[in-house]
C-alpha positions in Angstrom: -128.2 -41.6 -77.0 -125.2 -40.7 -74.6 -121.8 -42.3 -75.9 -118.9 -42.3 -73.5 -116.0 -39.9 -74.6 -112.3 -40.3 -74.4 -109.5 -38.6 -73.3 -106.1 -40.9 -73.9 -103.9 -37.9 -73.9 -105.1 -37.3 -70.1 -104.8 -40.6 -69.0 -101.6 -41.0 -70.8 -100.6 -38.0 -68.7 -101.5 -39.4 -65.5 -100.2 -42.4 -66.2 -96.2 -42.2 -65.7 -93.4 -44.4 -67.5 -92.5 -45.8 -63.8 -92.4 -49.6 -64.7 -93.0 -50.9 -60.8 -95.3 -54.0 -60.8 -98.5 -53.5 -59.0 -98.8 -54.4 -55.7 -102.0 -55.7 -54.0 -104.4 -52.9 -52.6 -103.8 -51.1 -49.0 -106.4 -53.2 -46.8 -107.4 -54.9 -43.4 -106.2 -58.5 -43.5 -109.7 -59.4 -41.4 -112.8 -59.0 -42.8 -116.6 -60.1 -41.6 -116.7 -61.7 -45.3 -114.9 -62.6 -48.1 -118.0 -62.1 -50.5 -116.5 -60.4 -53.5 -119.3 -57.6 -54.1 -120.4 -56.7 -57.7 -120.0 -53.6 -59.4 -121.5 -52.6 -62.2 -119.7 -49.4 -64.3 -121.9 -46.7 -65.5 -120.0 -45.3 -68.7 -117.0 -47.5 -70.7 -115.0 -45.0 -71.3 -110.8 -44.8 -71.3 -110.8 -44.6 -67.7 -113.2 -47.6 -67.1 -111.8 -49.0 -69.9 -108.2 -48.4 -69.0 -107.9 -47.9 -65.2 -111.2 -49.2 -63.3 -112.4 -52.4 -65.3 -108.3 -54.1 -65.3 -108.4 -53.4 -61.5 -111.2 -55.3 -60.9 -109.3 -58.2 -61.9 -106.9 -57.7 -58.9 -109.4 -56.9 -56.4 -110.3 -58.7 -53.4 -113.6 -58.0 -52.0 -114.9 -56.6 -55.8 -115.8 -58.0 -59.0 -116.9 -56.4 -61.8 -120.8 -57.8 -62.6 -122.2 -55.5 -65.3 -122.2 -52.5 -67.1 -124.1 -49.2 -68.0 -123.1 -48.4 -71.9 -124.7 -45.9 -74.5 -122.4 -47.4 -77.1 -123.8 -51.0 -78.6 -121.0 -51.8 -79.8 -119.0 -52.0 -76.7 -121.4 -54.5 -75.0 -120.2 -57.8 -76.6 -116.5 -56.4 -76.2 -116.7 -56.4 -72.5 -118.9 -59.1 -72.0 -116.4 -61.0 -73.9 -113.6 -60.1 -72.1 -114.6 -60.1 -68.8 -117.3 -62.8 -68.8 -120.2 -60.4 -68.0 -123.7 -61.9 -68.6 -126.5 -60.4 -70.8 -129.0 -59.8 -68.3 -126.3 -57.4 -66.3 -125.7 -55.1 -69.8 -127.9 -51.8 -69.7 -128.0 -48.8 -71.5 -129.1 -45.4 -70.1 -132.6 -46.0 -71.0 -132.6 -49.3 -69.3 -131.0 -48.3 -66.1 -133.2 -48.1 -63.8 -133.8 -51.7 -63.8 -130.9 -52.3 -62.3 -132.7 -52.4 -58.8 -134.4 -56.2 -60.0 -130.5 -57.6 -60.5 -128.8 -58.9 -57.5 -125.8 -59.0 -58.9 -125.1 -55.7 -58.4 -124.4 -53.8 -55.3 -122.1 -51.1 -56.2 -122.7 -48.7 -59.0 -119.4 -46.5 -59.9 -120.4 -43.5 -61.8 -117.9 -42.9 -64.7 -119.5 -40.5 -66.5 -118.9 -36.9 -67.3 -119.7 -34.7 -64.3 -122.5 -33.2 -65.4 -124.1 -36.6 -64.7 -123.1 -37.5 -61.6 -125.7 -36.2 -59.9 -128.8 -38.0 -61.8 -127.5 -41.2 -62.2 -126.1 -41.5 -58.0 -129.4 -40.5 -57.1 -131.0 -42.8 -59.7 -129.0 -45.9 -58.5 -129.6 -45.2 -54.9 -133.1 -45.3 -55.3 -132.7 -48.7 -57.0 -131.4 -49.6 -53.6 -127.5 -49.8 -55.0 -124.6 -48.6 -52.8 -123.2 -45.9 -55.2 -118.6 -44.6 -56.1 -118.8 -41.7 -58.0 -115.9 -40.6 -59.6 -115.0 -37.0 -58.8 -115.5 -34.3 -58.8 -118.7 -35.4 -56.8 -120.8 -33.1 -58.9 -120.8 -29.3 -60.6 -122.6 -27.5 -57.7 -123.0 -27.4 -53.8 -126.8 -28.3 -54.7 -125.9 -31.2 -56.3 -124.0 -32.8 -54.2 -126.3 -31.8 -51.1 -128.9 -33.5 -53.2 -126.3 -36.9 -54.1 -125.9 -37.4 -50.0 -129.6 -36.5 -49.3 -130.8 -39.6 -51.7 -128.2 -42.4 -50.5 -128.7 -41.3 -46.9 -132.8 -41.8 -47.1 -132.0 -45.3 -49.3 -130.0 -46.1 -46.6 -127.3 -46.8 -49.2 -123.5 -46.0 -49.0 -121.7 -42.7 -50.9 -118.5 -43.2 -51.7 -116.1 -40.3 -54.1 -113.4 -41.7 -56.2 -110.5 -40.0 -54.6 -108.0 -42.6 -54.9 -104.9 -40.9 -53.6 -106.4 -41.1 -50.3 -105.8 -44.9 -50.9 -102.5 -44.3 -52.3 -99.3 -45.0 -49.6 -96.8 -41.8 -50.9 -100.0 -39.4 -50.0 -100.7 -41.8 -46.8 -97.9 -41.0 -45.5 -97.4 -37.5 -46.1 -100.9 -37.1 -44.6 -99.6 -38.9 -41.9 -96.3 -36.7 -41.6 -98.4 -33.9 -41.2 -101.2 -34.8 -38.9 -99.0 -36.2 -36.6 -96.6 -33.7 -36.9 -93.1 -35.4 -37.2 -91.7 -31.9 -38.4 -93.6 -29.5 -36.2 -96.4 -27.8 -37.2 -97.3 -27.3 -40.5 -97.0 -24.0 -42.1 -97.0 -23.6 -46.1 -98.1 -25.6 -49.0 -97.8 -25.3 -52.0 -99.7 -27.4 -54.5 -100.3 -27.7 -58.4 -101.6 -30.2 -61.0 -102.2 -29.6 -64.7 -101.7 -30.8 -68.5 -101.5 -30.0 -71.6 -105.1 -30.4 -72.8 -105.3 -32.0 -76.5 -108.5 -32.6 -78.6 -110.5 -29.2 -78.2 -113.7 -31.2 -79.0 -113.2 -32.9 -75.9 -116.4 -33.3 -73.5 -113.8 -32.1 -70.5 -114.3 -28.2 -72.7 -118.1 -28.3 -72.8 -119.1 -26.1 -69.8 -122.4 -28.4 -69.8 -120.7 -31.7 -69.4 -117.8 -30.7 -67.4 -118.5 -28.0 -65.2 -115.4 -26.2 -65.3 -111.7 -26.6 -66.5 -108.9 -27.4 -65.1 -109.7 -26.5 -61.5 -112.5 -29.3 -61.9 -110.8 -32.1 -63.6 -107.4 -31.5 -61.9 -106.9 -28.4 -59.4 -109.4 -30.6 -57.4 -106.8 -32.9 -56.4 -104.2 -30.0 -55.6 -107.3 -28.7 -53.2 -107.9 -32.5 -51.8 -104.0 -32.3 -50.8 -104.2 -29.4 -48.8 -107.1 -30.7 -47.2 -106.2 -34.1 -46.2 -102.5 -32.8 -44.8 -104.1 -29.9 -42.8 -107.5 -31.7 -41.5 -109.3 -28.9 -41.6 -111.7 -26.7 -44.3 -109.9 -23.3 -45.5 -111.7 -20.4 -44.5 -110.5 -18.0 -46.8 -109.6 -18.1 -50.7 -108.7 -15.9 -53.2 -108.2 -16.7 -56.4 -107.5 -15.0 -60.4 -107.5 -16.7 -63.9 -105.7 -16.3 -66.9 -106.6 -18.0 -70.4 -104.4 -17.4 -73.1 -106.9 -19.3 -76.2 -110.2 -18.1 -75.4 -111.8 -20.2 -78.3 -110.3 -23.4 -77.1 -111.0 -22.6 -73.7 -114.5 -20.3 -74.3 -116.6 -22.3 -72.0 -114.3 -23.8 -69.2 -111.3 -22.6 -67.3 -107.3 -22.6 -68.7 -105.1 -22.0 -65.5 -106.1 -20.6 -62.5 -104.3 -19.4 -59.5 -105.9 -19.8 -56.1 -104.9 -19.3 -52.3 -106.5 -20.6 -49.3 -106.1 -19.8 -45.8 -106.5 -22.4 -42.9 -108.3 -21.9 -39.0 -105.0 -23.0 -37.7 -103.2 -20.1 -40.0 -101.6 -22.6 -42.4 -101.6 -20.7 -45.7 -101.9 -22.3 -49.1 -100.9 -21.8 -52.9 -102.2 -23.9 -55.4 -102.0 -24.0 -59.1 -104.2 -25.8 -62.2 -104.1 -25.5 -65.9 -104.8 -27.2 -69.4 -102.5 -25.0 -70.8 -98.9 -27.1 -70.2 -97.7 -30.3 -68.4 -95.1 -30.6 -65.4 -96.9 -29.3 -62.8 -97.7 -32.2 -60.4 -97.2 -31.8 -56.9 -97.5 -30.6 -53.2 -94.7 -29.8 -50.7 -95.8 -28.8 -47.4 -93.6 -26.6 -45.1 -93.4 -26.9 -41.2 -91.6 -25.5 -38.1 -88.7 -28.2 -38.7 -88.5 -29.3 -42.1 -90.3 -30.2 -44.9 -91.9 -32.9 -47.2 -94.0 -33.4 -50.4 -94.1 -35.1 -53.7 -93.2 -34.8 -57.4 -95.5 -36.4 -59.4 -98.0 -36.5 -56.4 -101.0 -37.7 -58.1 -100.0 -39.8 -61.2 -101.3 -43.6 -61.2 -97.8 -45.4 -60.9 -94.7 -43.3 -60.2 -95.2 -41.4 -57.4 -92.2 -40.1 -55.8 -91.6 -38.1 -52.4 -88.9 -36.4 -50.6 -88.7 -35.2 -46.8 -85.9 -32.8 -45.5 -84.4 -36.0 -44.1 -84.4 -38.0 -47.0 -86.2 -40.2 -49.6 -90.0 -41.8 -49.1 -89.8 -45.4 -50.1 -93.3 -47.1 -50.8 -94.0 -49.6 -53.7 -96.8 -48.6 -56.6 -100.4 -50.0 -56.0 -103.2 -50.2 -58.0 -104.9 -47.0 -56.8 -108.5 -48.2 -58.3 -108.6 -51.4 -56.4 -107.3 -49.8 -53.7 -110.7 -47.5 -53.1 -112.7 -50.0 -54.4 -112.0 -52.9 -52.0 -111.5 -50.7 -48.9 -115.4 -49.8 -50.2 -116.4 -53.0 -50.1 -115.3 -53.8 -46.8 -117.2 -50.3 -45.8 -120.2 -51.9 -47.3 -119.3 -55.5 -45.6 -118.6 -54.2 -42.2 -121.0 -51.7 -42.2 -118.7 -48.7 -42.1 -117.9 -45.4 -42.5 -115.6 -44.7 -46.2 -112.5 -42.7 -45.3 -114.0 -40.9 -48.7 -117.7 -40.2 -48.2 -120.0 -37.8 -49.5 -119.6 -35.2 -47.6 -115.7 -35.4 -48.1 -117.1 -34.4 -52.3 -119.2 -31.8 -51.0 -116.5 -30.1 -48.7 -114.5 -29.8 -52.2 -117.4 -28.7 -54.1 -118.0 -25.9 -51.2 -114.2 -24.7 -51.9 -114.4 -24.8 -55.6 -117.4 -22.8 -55.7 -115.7 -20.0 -53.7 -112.8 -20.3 -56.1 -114.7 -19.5 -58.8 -117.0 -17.1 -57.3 -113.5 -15.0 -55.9 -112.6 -15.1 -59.7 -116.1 -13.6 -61.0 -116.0 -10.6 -57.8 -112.1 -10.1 -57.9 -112.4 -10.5 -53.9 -111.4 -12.5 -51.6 -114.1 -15.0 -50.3 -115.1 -16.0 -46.9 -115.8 -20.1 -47.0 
């Protein structure tokens, strides 16, 4: 049986000291509806438990209606706490009935990545719109596969990339599409941590997928992607690992440039090895911006050569789950679709293939 695993030293990283109060998610004040659609979690663990599930009390346009759990003990936990009827509680085994409940309309995958890929295809043939947390999946294939099931289900595909939802990264996106300091040049862009418990499911090669590139570098990649707008079309890339018992299956720290169409070059940093690194600045033809932390849950900070970003915290988890909602409401297009997991997965496989050649790698 499958039994969610925890990682409280991650999210205790990600989650800053910053004491700002939540603020309601970034959404359109019209809507065609103000049905609250239900979501059901598929795994309970510290990130459901700590980050998703609590939003879901804040949430607009989303309620949380059941759950997906390989630990019996949880289920009269949650159902206590967050008034979740019997008939909505599965197990893996059970999942697949699902498709007879229509309670549910959203199923977020929560579940190591390794699993992404079999349970979004398995809810969208039970006819469920289907949030997966990222990374979308551990291969190209995969998530080729992921897009190819929802699309001929004619249900919605949606990646958990919440700092798209997330008003510091907004606006830096913003800041560099619209190019308020000229055009954009350099960026540089890290994120890593201190990795703890060594029997963690995030170092099991078969769960995970990788190391710190998967869990973390992605969002490091997703900054440089969302500032520039466009795909890199070069990368090179080296890593170094320092325990090779703790780390003998997955990455430690890896080193990676990209190069841009437009000529914008990038160099971006992940690693399990140490905390601090938590940012992007971006460098253009008449200043520059960026932000330290970048991609923390609260506490997001940003500076521009003319001065301080201001924005208030939000709840980045109702954020993306209300503005997929509405996609599912209005019947429109996610600002974080499949294909926005698959361009990442595309990247990260040339990363890792420009480690294993020594080369660098055409994308």
């Amino acid at each position: 049986m499958i039994r969610e695993l925890t990682q409280p030293s991650r999210r205790q990283f990600l989650t800053t000291v910053a004491g700002a109060a939540s603020a309601p998610s970034i959404i359109a004040a019209d809507t065609t509806s103000d049905k609250k659609l239900g979501y059901a979690l598929v795994g309970l663990g510290s990130l459901s438990t700590n980050q998703i599930a609590p939003a879901l009390l804040t949430t607009k346009y989303s309620r949380l209606a059941g759950i997906v759990t390989g630990t019996p003990a949880k289920e009269k936990t949650w159902a206590d706490n967050y008034g979740i009827p019997e008939k909505n509680i599965y197990n893996y085994e059970t999942f697949d009935q699902i498709a007879d409940n229509p309670d549910i309309d959203i199923v977020y995958v929560v579940l190591p990545n390794s699993m992404h890929h079999d349970y979004t295809v398995r809810a969208a043939k039970a006819g469920k719109h289907v949030l997966c947390e990222k990374p979308m999946a551990t291969s190209v294939a995969e998530a080729e596969a992921m897009i190819d099931a929802c699309q001929k289900a004619k249900r919605k595909l949606a990646i958990g990339y919440r700092c798209q939802f997330e008003p510091y990264n907004l606006e830096c996106k913003r800041l560099a599409r619209e190019k308020e300091f000229g055009d954009l040049r350099m960026i540089d862009a890290g994120f890593g941590f201190r990795s703890g418990n060594p029997n963690q499911w995030r170092l099991r090669h078969a769960l995970a997928g990788g190391g710190a590139l998967m869990d973390v570098g992605i969002y490091a990649l997703q900054a440089c992607r969302y500032l520039t707008g466009e795909e890199p079309v070069r990368i090179s890339a080296t890593e170094s690992k320092t325990d090779p018992v703790k780390f003998k299956e997955v990455d430690e720290t890896i080193l990676w440039n990209m190069t841009f169409a437009s000529g914008v070059v990038a160099t971006c940093s992940t690693t399990y090895k140490f905390s601090g690194v938590n940012r992007f600045h971006a460098f253009a033809d008449k200043g520059w911006f960026g932000l330290d932390p970048a991609y923390s849950y609260r506490g997001i900070k940003g500076k521009t050569s003319r001065g301080d970003l201001k924005f208030e915290d939000i709840d980045q988890f109702a954020a993306e789950m209300d503005d997929f909602s509405q996609c599912i409401l209005e019947d429109k297009e996610s600002r974080v679709p499949g294909e926005e997991g698959l361009k990442d997965m595309i990247a990260i496989e040339a990363i890792y293939k420009s480690i294993r050649t020594g080369t660098e790698v055409s994308v």
